[in-house]
N, C-alpha and C positions, 0 to 999 in steps of 0.2 A: 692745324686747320683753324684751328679758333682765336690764334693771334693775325689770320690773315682777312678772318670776317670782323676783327676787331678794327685793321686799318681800313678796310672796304668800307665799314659803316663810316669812321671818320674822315676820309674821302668823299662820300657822298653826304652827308653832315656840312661840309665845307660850300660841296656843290649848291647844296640848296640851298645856304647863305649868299651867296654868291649871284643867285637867280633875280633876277629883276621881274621874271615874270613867273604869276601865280601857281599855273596848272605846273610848269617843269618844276617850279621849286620843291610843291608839294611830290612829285614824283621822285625826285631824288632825296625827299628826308624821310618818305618812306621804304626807299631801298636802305636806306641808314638803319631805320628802327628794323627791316627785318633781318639786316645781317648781325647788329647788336645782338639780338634773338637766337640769332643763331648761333653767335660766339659763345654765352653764353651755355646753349645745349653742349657746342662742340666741349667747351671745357669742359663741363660733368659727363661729358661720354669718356672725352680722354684719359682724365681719372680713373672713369670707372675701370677700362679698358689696363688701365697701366695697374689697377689693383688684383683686377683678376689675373694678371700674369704673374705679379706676384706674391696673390694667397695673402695678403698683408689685411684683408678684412674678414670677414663672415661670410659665409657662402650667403647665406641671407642679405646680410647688407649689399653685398656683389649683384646679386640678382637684380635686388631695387634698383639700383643704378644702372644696370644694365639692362632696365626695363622687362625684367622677367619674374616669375614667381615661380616660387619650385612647391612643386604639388607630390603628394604621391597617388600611383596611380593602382588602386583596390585590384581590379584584374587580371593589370599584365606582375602587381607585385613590385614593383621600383618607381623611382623618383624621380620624376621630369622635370623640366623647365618648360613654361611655357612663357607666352609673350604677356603681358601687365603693361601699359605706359603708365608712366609716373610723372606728378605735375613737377616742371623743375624747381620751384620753389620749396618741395620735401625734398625733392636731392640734395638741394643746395643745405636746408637744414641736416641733413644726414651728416654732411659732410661739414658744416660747421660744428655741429654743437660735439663731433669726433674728433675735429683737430683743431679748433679754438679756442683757448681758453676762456676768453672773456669777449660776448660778441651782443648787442643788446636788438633784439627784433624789432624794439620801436626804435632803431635809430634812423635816421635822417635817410642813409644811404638803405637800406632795407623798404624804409614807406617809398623811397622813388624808383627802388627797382618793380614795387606791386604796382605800382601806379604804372609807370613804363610798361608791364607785362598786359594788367589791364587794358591797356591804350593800344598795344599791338594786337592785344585780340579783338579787341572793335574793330583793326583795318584787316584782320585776317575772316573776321563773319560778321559783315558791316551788315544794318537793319537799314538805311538808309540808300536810296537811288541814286544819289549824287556826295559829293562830298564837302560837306559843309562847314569842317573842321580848318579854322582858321590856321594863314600862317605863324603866327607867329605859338601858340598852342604846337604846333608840330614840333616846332624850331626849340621850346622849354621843353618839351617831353625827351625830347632826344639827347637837346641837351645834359639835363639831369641822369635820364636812364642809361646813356653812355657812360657816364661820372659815378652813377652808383655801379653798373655791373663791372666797372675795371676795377672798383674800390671792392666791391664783394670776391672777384677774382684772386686778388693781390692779397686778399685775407687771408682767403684761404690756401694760396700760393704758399703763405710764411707758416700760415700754422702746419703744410703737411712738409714742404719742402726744409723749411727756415731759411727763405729766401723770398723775397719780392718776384711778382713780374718782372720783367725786363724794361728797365729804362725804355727804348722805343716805346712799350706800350703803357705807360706809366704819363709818359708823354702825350696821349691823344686824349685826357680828362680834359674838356672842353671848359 
């Protein structure tokens, strides 16, 4: 799922360069930043998802990623799971500082994935009536946060796999 919201965003990334006029442009670069977004979760779900089947992490770390917390429960006497979200940027550290050796949180690709995360939650619980965020601010945001999460992807692709993304998606770094 998450190599398919990865060409979704850069399909509609394209569209809204492509726009001549304001209001669509803005419309189709942030269908881009929300599928980014979403690639992004899909990846650290599918991980999480393909750890827990096989056992290859800590029941603890499983849970984090799979957005759950295991508690134990005094009355009935055993150990649940219950639901936790977890912000993807600790998943993604979980899962880096696990299977990469050498990864630097102030690097380039890191400050533009927060910025980019930032930016999609101002259009996810905007304070504002109208929308005043210029195009071409859309058009950098996207551009970079596309560029940083296939580059944080593809890190962590080599560090758990020891293999790259795939070419196609290697391909849509704008």
């Amino acid at each position: 799922m998450f190599e398919d919201y990865l060409i979704d965003s850069y399909s509609f990334y394209l569209e809204g360069n492509s726009c001549t006029e304001s209001r669509k442009a803005k419309r189709y670069f942030r269908a881009s930043i929300f599928y980014a977004a979403g690639s992004i979760e899909a990846f650290a779900n599918y991980l999480a998802d393909t750890f827990n089947q096989g056992n290859s992490l800590t029941q603890f770390e499983i849970a984090f990623l799979l957005d759950k917390k295991i508690v134990f429960d005094n009355e009935k006497i055993e150990v649940k799971q219950r639901i936790e979200y977890h912000r993807i940027e600790d998943k993604l550290k979980i899962l880096i500082k696990k299977f990469v050796k050498e990864f630097d949180f102030t690097s380039k690709d890191w400050s533009h994935f927060m910025e980019f995360k930032k930016f999609r939650d101002r259009l996810v619980h905007p304070h504002d009536s109208e929308d005043e965020i210029q195009i071409k601010e859309y058009e950098n945001i996207i551009k970079r946060g596309l560029s940083s999460i296939i580059n944080i992807m593809n890190t962590i692709s080599k560090g758990i796999f020891r293999k790259p993304l795939r070419k196609q998606l290697l391909d849509l770094i704008p």
